[in-house]
N, C-alpha and C positions, 0 to 999 in steps of 0.2 A: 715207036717208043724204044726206049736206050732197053739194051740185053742188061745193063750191069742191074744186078740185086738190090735188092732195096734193104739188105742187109748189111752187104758192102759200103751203101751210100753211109748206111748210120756208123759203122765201124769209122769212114771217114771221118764224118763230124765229131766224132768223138778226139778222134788225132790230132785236127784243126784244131778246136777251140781250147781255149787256157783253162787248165781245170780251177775250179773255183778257190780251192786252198794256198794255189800258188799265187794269186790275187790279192789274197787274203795276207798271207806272208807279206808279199809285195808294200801291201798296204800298211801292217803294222812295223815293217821294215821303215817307211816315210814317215812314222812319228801319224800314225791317220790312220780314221777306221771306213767304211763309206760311210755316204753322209746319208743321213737323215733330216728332216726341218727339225730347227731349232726352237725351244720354246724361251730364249733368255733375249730379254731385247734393253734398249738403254732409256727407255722414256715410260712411266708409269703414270697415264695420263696428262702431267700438263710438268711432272718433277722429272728430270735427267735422275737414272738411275745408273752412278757408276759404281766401280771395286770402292771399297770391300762388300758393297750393295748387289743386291741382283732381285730379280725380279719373280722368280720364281727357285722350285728345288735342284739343284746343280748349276746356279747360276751366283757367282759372287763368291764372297770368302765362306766356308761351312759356318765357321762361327755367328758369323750374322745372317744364314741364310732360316736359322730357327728365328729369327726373331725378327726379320723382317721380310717383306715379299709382297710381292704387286696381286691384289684384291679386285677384277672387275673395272679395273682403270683407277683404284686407291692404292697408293702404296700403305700397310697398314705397318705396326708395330707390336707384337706381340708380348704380354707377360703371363706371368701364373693366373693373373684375375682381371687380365680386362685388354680389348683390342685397343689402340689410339691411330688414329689419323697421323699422318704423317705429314705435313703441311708443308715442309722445307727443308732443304740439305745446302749446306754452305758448306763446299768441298775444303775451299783455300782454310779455312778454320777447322775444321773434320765439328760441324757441331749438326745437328739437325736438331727441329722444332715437331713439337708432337702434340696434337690435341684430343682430350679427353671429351667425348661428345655429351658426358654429363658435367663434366667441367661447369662453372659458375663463369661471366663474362657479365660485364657494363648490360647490355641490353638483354639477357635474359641469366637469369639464377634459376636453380632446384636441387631437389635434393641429388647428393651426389653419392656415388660410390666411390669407394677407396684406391686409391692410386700405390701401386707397389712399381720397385725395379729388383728383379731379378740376381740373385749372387753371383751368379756367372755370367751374368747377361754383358756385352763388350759394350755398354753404354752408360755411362755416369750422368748424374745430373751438374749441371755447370754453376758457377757460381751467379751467374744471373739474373735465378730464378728468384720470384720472391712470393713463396707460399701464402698464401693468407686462409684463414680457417672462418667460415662464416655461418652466422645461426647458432652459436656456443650456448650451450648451459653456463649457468652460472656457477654450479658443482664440477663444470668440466676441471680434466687436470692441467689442461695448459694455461690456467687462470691462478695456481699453486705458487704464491709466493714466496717458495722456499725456491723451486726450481727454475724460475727467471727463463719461462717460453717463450714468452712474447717478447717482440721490439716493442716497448710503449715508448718508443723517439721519433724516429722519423716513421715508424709503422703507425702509428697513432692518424697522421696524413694520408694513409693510402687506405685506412678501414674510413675513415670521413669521407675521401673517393668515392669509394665502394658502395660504402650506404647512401651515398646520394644520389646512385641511379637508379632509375624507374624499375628498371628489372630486379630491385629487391624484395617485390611482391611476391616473388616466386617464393621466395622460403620463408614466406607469413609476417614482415618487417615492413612497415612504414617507410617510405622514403623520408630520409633524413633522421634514421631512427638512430638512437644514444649508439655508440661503437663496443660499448661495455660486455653484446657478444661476440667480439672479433679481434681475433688473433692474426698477428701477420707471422709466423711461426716460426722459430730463429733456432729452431734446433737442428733443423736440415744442410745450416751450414757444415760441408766437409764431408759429409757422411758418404757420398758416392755410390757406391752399388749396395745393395742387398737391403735396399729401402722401404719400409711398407709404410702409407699414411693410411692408419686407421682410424675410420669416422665414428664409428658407434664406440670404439673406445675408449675416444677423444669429446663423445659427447656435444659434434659438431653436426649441423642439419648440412653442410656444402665446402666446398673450396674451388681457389681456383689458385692459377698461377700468371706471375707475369713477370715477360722477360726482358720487357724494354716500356720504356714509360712515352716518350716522343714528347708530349707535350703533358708535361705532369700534370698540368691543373685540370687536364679535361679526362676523364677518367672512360672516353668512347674513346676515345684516341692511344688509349694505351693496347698492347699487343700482348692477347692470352696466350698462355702456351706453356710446354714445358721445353726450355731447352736442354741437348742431351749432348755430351762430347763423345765421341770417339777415338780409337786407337788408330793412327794412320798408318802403324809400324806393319800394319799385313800387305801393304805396297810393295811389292818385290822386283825386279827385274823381269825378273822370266815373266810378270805379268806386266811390264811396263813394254815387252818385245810384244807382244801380244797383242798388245791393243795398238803398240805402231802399227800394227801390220792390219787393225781393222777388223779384229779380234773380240773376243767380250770374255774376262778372265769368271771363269768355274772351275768346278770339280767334281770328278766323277768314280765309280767303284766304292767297291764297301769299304776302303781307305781313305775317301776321297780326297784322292789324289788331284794334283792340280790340272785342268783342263783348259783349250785356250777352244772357245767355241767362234768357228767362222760363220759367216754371214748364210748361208747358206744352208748351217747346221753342222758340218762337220767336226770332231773336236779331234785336238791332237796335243800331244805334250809340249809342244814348243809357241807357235808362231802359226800364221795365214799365209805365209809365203810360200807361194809357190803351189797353190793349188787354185791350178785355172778353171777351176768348175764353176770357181765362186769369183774371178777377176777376169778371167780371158775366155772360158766355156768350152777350156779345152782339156778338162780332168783329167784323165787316163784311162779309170774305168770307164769313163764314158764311150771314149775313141774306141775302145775293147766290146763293146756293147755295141755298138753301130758295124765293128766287124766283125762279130757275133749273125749279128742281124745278115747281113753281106751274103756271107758264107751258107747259111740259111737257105738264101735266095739262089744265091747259083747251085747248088748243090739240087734244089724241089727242079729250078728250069731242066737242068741234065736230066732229071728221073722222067722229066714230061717230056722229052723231044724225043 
């Protein structure tokens, strides 16, 4: 067995390897911290989820990361009073569609809870939508013909729609019953964020919405939903390098600040390039680590011969 000390040997190892700090420098020198797996991905069961969307906390722009974020394979939508489904994002138009699971639809109605949008919330309602209020009192206030709520023109057409399908059983109505409790609600035009539809205010048993008609006369073929625009002005640069590079734009720290998360999990303030952990499998700390590992080895053989 080797005479040298086995305190010698460790004084060695200590000299060899890179102490941990200057790695660490090194690292935050490159814009990169080590990596970690990431929990931000682009597809939230069957929806592409891109910027200013993300999928979970530190994923996407801060602003919509409160109020939107991937549920169990749902991407959902969050307010003050109520979760909605997310159903579709049409980038090229910055709009997505959002469904209310007590919402009222063609093939089933009930009673519903109240639909609000947030004051602050980076999502507006589009002009598409077309509210209709179903199961009204006849005291209701949207029936106030001082205040002219309702569309009684072409809304007049889409409550005849409405009450003629089967599913108006649900909220205790006859199919084919008089329209006299339904409102297609015409105050919502404009209003934008800070929206609340109050049902027991309003004295209505439901609602629903709808954003596209397809084939108006058949009222199953029309598309429920609330459409929602957004602001596409949080597209940056630094986050358009970002995702060239194969990237997914976040953000991270109690500022949160902008983070470019790579595949792998890594985040760094810029860009994916150039870190072969995640493209070629040749990181740095890694290569540091296997001659870590190396040095190790030959150093225990010396102690043992």
């Amino acid at each position: 067995m080797s005479t040298l000390p086995a305190a010698s040997l460790f004084l060695c190892i200590l000299f060899l390897l890179p102490r941990l700090d200057e790695v660490s420098a090194a690292d935050h020198a490159a814009g990169r911290t080590i990596p970690t797996r990431g929990t931000c991905n682009n597809t939230c069961g069957t929806i592409p989820v891109m910027f200013p969307f993300g999928t979970g906390f530190g994923c996407g722009h801060p602003y919509f990361a409160r109020y939107v974020k991937c549920n169990a394979g749902t991407l959902q939508f969050s307010t003050g009073i109520g979760i909605y489904t997310v159903s579709s994002i049409d980038y090229p138009t910055s709009t997505i569609v959002v469904v209310d699971p007590l919402m009222s639809t063609c093939s089933s109605m009930q009673n519903s809870g109240s639909f609000s949008l947030d004051r602050m919330s980076p999502l507006t309602l589009t002009g598409s939508n077309i509210f209709v209020l179903l199961g009204c009192s006849t005291t209701s206030p949207v029936f106030d013909p001082s205040e002219d709520l309702c569309d009684t023109g072409s809304g007049s057409r889409v409550c005849s729609g409405l009450y003629s399908c089967k599913g108006v059983n649900g909220i205790g109505l006859p199919q084919n019953a008089p329209t006299s409790t339904c409102c297609v609600y015409d105050s919502l035009m404009g209003i934008g964020s800070g929206y609340s539809l109050d049902l027991p205010k309003l004295q209505c048993s439901s609602y629903t919405s709808i954003y596209e008609f397809g084939d108006e006369g058949d009222p199953m073929k029309w598309k429920f939903g609330i459409s929602l625009q957004y602001n596409d002005s949080y597209y940056t640069t630094t986050c358009k390098d970002c995702e060239t590079s194969g990237g997914l734009c976040g953000f991270a720290g109690l500022d949160e600040s902008f983070s470019c998360i790579c595949r792998d999990g890594v985040n760094t303030t810029r860009n994916c390039f150039g870190h072969g952990y995640t493209w070629s499998g040749a990181w740095e700390p890694k290569i540091q680590t296997k001659t870590i590992i190396g040095v190790f080895l030959l150093l225990w053989t010396l102690l043992l011969v």
